[in-house]
Structures are given as C-alpha cells and as structure tokens.
DOPAPA-201759 format. One record per residue: residue number from 0; x, y, z of N, C-alpha, C in turn. Coordinates in nm, 2 decimals, padded with zeros to 4 digits. Example, Ala and Ser with C-alpha at 12.3 -4.5 7.8 and 13.67 -1.06 7.14 Angstrom:
2
   num      nxx      nyy      nzz     caxx     cayy     cazz      cxx      cyy      czz
     0    01.32   -00.57    00.78    01.23   -00.45    00.78    01.32   -00.33    00.78
     1    01.28   -00.22    00.71    01.37   -00.11    00.71    01.29    00.00    00.79
***
This chain:
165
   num      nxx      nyy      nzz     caxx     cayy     cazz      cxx      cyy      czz
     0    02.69   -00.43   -00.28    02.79   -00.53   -00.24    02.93   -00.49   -00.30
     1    02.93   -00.44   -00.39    03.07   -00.36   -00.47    03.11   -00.24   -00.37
     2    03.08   -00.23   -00.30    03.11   -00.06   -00.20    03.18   -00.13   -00.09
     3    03.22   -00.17   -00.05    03.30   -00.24    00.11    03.32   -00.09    00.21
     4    03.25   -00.12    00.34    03.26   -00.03    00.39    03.40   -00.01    00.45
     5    03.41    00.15    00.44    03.56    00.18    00.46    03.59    00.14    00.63
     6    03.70    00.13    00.67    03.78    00.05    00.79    03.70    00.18    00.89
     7    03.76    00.31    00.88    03.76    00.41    00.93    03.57    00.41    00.98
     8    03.48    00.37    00.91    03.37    00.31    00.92    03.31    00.25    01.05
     9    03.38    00.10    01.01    03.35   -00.01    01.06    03.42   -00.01    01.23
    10    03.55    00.05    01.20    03.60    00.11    01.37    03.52    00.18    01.46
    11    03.44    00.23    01.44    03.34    00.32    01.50    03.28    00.20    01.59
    12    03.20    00.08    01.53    03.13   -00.01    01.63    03.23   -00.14    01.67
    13    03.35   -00.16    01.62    03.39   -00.30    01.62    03.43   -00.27    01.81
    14    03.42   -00.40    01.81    03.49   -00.45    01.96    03.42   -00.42    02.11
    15    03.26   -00.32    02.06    03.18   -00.27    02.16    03.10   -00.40    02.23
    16    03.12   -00.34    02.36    03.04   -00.44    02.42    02.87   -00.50    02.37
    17    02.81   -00.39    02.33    02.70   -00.38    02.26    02.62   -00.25    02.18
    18    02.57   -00.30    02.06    02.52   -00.22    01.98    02.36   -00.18    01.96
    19    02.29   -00.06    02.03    02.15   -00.02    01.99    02.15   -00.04    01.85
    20    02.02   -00.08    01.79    01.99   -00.03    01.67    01.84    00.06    01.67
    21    01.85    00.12    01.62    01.73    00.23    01.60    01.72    00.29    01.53
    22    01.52    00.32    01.52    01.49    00.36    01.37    01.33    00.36    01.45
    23    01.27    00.44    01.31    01.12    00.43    01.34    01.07    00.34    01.22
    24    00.97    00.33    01.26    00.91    00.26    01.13    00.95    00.15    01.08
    25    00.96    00.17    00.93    01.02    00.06    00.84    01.18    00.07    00.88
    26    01.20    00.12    00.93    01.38    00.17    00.98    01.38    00.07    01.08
    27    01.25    00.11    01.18    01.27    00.05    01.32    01.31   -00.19    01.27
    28    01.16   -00.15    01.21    01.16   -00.30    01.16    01.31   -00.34    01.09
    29    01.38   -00.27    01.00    01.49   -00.31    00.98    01.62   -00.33    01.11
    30    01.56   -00.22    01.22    01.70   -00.27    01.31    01.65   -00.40    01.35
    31    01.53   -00.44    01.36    01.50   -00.59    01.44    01.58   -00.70    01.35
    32    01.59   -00.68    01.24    01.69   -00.71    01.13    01.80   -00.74    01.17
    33    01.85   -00.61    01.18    01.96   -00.61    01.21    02.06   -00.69    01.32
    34    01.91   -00.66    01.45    01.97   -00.71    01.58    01.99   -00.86    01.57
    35    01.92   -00.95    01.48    01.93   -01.08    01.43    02.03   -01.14    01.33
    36    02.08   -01.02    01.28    02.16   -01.04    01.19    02.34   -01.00    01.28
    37    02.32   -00.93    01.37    02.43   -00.93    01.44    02.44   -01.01    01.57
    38    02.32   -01.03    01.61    02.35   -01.15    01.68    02.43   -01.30    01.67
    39    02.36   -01.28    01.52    02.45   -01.42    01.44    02.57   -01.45    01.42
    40    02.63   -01.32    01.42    02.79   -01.26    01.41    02.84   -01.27    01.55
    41    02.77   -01.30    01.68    02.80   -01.29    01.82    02.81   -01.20    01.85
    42    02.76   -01.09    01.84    02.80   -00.94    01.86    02.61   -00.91    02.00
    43    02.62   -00.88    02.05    02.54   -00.84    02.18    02.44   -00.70    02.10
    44    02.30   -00.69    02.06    02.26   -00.60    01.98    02.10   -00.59    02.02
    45    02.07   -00.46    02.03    01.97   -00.46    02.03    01.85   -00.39    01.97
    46    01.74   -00.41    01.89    01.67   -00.28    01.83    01.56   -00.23    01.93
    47    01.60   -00.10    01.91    01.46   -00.01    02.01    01.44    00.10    01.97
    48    01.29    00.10    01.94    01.26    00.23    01.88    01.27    00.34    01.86
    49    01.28    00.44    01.78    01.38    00.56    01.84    01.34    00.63    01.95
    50    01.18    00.67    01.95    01.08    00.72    02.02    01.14    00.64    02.21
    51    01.11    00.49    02.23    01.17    00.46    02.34    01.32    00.49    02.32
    52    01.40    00.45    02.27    01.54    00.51    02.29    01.54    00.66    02.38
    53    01.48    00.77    02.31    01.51    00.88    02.32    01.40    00.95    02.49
    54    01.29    00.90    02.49    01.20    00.92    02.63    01.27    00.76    02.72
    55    01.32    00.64    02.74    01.32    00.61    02.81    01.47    00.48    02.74
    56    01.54    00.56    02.76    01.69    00.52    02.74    01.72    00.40    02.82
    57    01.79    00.31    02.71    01.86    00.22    02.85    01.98    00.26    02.91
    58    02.03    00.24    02.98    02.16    00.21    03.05    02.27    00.23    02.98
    59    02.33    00.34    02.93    02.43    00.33    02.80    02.57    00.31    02.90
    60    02.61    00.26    02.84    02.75    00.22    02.90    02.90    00.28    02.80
    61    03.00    00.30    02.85    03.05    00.38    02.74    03.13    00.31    02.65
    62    03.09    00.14    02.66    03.15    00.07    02.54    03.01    00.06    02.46
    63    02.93    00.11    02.51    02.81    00.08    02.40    02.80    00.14    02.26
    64    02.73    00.13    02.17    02.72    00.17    02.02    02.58    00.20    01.97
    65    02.56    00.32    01.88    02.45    00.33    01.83    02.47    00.28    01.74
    66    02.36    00.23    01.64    02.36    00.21    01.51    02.19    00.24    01.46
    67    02.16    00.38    01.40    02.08    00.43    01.37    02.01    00.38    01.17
    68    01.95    00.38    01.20    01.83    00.35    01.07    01.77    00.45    01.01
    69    01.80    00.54    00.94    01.69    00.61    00.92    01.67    00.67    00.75
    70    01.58    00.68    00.68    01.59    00.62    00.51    01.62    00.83    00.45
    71    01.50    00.85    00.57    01.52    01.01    00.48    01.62    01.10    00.60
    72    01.66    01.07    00.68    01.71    01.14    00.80    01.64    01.23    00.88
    73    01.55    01.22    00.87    01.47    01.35    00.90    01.33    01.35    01.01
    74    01.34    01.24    01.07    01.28    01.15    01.21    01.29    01.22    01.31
    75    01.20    01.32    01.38    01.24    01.40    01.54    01.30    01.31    01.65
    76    01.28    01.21    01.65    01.34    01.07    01.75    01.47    01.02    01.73
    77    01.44    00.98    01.63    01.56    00.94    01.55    01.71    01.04    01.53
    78    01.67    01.13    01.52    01.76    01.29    01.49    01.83    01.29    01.65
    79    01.70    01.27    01.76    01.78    01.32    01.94    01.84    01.18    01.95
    80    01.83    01.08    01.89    01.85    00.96    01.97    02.04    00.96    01.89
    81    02.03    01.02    01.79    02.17    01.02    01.72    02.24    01.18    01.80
    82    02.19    01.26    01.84    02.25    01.31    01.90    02.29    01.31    02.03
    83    02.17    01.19    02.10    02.25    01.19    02.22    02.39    01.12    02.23
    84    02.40    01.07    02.16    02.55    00.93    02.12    02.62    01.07    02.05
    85    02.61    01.20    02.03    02.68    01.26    01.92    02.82    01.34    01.98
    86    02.83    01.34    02.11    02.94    01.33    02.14    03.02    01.21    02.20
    87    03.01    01.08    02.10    03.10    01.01    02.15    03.11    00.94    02.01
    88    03.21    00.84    02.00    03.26    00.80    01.86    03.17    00.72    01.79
    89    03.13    00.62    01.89    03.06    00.49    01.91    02.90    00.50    01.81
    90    02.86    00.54    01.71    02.78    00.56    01.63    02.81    00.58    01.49
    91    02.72    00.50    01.42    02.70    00.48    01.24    02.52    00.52    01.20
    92    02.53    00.60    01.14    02.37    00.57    01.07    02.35    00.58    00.94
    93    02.30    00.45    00.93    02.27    00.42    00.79    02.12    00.52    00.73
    94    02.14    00.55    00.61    02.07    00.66    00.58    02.09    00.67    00.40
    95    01.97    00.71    00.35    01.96    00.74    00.25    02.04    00.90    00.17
    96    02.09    00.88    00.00    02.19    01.01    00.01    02.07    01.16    00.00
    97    02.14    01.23    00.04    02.06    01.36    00.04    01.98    01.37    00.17
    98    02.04    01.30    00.28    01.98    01.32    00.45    02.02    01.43    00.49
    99    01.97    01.47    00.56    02.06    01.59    00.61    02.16    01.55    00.77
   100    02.12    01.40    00.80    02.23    01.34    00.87    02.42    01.33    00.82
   101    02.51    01.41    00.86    02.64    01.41    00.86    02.73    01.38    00.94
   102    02.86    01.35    00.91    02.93    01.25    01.00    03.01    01.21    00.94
   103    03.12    01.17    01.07    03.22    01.03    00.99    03.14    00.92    01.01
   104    03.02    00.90    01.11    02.95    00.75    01.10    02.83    00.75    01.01
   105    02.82    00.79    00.88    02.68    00.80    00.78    02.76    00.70    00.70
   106    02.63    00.62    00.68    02.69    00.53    00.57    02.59    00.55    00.47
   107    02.58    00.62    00.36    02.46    00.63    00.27    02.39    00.56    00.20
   108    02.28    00.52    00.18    02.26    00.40    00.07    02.24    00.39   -00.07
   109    02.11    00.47   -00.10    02.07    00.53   -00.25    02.04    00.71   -00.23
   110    02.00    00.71   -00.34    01.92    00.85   -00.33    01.76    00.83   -00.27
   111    01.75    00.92   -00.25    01.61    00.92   -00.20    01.47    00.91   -00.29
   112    01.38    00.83   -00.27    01.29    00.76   -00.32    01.16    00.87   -00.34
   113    01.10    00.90   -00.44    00.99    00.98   -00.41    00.86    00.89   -00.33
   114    00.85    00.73   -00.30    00.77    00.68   -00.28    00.79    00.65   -00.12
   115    00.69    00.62    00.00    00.73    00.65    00.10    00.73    00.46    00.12
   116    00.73    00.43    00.02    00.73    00.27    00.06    00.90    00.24    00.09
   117    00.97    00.33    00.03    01.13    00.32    00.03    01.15    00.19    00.07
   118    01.16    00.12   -00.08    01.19   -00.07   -00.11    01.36   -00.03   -00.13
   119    01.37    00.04   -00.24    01.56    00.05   -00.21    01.61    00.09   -00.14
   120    01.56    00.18   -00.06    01.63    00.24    00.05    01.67    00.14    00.18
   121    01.54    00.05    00.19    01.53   -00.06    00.32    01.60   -00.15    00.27
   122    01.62   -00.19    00.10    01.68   -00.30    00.11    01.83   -00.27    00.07
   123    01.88   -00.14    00.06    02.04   -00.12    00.07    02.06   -00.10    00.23
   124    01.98   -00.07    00.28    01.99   -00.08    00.46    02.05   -00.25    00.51
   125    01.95   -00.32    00.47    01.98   -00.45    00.48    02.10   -00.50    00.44
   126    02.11   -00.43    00.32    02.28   -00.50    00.26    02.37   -00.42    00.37
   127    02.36   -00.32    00.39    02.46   -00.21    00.49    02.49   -00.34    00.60
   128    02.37   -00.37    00.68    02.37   -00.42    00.80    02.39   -00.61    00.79
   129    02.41   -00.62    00.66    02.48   -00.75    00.61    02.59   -00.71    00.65
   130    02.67   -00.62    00.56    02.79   -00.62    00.58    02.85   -00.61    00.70
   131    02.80   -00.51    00.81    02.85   -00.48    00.91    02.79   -00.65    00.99
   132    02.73   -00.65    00.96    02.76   -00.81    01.10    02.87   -00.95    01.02
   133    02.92   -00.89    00.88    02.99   -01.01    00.86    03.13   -00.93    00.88
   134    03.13   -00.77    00.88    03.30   -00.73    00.91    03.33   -00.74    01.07
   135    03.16   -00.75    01.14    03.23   -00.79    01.33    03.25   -00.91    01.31
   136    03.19   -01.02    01.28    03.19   -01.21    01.32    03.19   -01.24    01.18
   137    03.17   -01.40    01.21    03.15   -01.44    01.12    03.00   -01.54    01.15
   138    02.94   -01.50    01.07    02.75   -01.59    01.10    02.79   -01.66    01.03
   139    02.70   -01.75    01.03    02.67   -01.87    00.95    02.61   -01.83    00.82
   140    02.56   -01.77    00.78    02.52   -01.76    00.62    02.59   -01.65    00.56
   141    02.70   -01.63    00.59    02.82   -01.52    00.57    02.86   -01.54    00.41
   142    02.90   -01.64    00.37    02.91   -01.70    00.23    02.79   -01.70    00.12
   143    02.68   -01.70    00.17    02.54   -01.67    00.11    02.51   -01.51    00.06
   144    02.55   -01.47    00.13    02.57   -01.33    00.08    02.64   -01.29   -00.08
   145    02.72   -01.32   -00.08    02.79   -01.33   -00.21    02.71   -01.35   -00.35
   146    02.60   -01.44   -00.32    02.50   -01.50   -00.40    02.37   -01.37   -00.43
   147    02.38   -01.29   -00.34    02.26   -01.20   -00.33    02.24   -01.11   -00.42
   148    02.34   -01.01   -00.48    02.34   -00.98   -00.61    02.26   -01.02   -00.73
   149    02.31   -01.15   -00.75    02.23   -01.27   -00.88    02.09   -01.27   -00.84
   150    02.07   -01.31   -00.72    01.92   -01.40   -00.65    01.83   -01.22   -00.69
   151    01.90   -01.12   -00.69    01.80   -00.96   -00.68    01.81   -00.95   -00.83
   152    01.85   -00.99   -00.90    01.86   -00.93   -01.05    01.76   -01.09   -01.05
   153    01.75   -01.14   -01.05    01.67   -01.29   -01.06    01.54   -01.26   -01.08
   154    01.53   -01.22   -00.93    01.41   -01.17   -00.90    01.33   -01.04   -00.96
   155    01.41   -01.00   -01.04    01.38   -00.87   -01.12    01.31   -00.87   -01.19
   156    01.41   -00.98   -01.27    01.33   -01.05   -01.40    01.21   -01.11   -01.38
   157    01.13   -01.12   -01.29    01.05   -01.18   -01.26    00.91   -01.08   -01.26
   158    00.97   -00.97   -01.29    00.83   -00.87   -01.29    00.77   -00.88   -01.44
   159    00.77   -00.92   -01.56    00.64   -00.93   -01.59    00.59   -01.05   -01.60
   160    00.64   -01.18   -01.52    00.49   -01.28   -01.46    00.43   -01.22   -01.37
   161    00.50   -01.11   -01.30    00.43   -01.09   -01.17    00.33   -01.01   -01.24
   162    00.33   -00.93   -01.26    00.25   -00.82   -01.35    00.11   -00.90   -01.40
   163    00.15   -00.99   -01.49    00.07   -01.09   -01.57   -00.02   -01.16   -01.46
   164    00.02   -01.21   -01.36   -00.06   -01.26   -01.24   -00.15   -01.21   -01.15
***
C-alpha cells in the first residue's frame, strides 16, 4: 500500500475499452479477482485462462488490454499470452521479483516464495489489482482499502491461537 503505482504504469490500461485478465492457476483464480474487482470500478474486464486465452483467443480489439497474473513468470501460456499483446502498449503483468517477465508493464510484487502455495505473492497480486481498479474508478469499498494494512498485521497476530487450535 506504500508503493503507488507509478502514472507511466497505470497509462498502459487506463481509458481501454476492456481489460483481459490472465493467469493459470492460483494467478488464474486471482484474475477472477480481479475481473470483480474492476468491474466495481466500471471498467469492462474479463478473466480467462491463459491456456484458453492463448489456443482460443477472443476477439482482441485494439482498445483492448492485457493484464497478466503470473507469481513466478515462468507459465508456457501465460509467457505466449503476454507475448501476443507484446507488440502493443496495452499490457501490465503483475508478477513476483526475480521473473524473468520484463517491461515497462511488470509491476513486481515480492520476492519469490520457496513454497508453491505463494500466500504473499497472491496476496500482493490482490493489493496490485486493488490498486489498479481504484486508480481506473472509483468502487464502492475504495475507502476500505486504506484499513487493509492494520486488518493484515491483525491477523498476524493471530497466529499463535491459531497454532494453539
């Protein structure tokens, strides 16, 4: 929440008629995230697999936007589905640091997790894709956010009852 993504960033998707989101896996589950989370912002979004993205494309239109998911960068789907958008501006992918994904559209999150559950990775994804649906619109729980910081260190503290239980 201290990092505001830079302008130069955020111009990449602002003002697009509509934004893919894609990812596999726990990536993929976070674009559905996402697509919910920019919806709420009014922004037109969709999540689709990278796998379908990449064998059976929709209709890209050239206001359209990628917005890729991916924790370790390193997804054969995910990799073509960012390259097919790689000659045009209209793409961001959120990604863990030390990807081998590069760009002016990488937004990085942490370092990379030796565990493949990647809990910080998915959940600095989530904050990423907070941010970007509150710098397109403005959603309704846009002010709530601000709170999220506290409510995660809260919940922190909360690991040894959990332990104990």
């Amino acid at each position: 929440m201290r990092d505001p993504l830079p302008a130069a960033v955020l111009s990449r998707l602002s003002g697009l008629s509509r934004i893919f989101l894609v990812g596999t896996g726990t990536s993929y589950h976070g674009a559905l995230v996402g697509q919910y989370l920019m919806r709420s912002a009014g922004v037109e979004a969709w999540a689709i697999p990278a796998f379908e993205f990449v064998n059976y494309p929709p209709r890209i239109k050239a206001d359209d936007g990628l917005l890729l998911l991916s924790h370790r960068g390193t997804k054969r789907f995910s990799q073509a589905a960012l390259e097919a958008f790689d000659h045009r501006e209209h793409w961001l992918a959120i990604t863990g640091d030390g990807s081998p994904l590069h760009g002016p559209g990488v937004i990085n999150t942490v370092a990379q997790e030796p565990s493949p559950v990647h809990t910080a990775s998915h959940t600095g994804a989530m904050v990423r894709l907070a941010q970007l649906a509150v710098a397109f619109g403005s959603p309704p729980w846009k002010d709530g956010l601000a709170r999220l910081p506290n409510a995660t260190r809260e919940a922190l503290a909360l690991r040894p009852q959990v332990i104990q239980a």
